[in-house]
C-alpha positions as CSV (number, residue, x, y, z in Angstrom):
1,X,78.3,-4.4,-163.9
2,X,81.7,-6.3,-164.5
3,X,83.2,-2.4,-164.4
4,X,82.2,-2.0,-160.7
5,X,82.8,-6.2,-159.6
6,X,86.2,-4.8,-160.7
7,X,86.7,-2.0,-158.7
8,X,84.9,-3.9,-155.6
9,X,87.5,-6.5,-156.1
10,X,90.7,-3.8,-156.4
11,X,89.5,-1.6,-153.2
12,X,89.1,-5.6,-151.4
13,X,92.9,-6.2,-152.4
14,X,93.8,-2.4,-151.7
15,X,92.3,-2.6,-148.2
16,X,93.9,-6.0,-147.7
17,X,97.4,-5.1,-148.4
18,X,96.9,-1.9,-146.2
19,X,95.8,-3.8,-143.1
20,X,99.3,-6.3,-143.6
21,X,101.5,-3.3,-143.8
22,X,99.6,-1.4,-140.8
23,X,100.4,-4.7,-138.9
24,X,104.3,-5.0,-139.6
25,X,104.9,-2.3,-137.4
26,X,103.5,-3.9,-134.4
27,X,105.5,-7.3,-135.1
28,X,108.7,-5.4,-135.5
29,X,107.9,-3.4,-132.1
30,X,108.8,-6.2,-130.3
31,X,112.9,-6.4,-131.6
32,X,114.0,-3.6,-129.3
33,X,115.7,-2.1,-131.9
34,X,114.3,1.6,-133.6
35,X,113.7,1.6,-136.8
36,X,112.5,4.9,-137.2
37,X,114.5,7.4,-138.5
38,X,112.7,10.5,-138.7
39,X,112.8,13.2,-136.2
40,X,109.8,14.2,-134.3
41,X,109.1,16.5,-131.5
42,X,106.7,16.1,-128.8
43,X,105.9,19.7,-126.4
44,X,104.0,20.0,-123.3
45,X,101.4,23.5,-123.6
46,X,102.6,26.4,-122.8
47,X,102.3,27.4,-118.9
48,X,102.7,30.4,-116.9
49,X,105.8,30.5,-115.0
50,X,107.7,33.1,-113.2
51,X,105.6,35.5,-114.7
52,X,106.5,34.0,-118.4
53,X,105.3,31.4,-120.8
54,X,107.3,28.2,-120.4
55,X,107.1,24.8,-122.5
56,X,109.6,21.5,-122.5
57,X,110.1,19.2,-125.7
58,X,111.4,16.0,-126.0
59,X,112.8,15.9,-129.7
60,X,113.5,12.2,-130.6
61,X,115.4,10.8,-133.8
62,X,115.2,7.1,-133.5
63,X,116.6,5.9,-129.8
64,X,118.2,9.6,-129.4
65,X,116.1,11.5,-127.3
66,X,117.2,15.6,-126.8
67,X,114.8,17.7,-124.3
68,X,114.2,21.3,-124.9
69,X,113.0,24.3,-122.8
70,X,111.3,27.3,-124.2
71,X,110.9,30.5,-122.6
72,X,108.4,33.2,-124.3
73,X,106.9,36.6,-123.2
74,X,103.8,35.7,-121.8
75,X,102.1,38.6,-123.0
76,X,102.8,42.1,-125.3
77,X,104.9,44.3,-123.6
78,X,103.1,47.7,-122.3
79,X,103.2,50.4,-124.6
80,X,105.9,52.6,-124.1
81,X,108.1,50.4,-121.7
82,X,110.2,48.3,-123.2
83,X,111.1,44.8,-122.0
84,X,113.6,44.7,-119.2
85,X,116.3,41.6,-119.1
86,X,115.4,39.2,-116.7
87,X,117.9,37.1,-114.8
88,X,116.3,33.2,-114.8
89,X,117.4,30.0,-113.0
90,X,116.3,27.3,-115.2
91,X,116.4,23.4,-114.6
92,X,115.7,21.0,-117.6
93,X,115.8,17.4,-116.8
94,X,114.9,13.8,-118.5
95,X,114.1,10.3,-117.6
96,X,112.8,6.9,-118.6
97,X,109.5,5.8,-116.8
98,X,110.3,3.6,-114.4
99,X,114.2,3.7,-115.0
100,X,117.3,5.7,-114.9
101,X,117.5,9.4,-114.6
102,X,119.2,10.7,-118.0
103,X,120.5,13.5,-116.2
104,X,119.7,17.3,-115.8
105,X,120.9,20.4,-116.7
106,X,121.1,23.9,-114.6
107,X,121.6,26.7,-116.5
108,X,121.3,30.4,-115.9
109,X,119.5,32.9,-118.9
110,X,119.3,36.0,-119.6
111,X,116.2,36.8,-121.0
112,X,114.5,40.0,-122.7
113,X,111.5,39.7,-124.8
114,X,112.6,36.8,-127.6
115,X,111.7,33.5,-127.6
116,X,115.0,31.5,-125.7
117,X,115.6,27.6,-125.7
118,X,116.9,26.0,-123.4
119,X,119.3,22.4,-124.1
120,X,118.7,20.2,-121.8
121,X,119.9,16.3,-121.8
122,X,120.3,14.2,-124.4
123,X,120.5,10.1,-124.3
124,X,120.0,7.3,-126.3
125,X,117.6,5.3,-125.2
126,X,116.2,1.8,-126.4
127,X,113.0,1.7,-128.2
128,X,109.6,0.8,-126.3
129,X,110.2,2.7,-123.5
130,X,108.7,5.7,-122.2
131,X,110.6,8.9,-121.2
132,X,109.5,11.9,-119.5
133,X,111.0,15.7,-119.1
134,X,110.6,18.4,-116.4
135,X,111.6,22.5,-117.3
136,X,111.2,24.9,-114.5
137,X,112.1,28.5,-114.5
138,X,113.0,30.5,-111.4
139,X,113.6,34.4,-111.1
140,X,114.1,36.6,-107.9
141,X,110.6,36.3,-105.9
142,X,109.1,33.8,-108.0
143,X,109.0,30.7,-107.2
144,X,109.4,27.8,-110.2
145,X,106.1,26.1,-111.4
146,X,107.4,23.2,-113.9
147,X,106.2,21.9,-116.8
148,X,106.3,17.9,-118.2
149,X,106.2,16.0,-120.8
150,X,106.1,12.4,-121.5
151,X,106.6,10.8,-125.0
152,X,107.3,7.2,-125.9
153,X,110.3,6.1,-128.1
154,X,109.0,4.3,-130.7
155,X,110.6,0.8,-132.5
């Protein structure tokens, strides 16, 4: 009996210290300041585009904030025909919700059958906010269909 009063009483304390370090994070949300250091990357799905597979990320490393386009075949190529190089017109941009444009990035690509990325801007942006990227691809008679993501910055 005192064996298990024992253990009842260390999973109490165990569950108790958990909660007050699950909480800190919430009080120090409120400085403004990131104190997050590790690098994470948030991607929309992939969507057809321009007769592709297209995708935008927003990689984020504390307040630094670094959008990505991604270009893929969207399919196998057909036996026996090998990919052709595809001229492409693509747009990445980024913002904060609600706020300032962090600016966009035109760039043309010449794509064959790998996987391309695509840099778009990068900004530092102050922790608690919200920011949201836009990729579109265009190519001789196809008209751009663009993905987004949205990803908060956290503190």
């Amino acid at each position: 009996m005192n064996r298990s009063l024992k253990g009842l009483t260390l999973l109490a304390a165990t569950t108790a210290a958990a909660g007050t370090l699950m909480a800190a994070p919430a009080q120090a949300a409120t400085t403004g300041t990131s104190t997050t250091t590790a690098t994470f990357e948030t991607c929309s799905p992939w969507s057809l585009q321009s007769g592709l597979q297209t995708q935008v990320c927003a990689s984020v490393n504390g307040t630094n904030v670094q959008f990505l386009g991604r270009i893929a075949l969207a399919g196998p190529p057909s036996p026996g025909y090998p990919p052709q190089p595809q001229d492409l017109i693509t747009t990445i941009s980024g913002q904060v919700v609600g706020g300032a444009s962090l600016g966009t990035v035109n760039q043309g690509v010449n794509f064959l059958a790998s996987t391309v990325t695509v840099n778009g801007p990068s900004a530092t942006v102050p922790c608690n906010n919200v920011v949201s990227g836009t990729f579109s691809v265009a190519k001789f008679g196809w008209n751009p269909s663009p993905v987004t993501i949205s990803t908060p910055i956290p503190c």
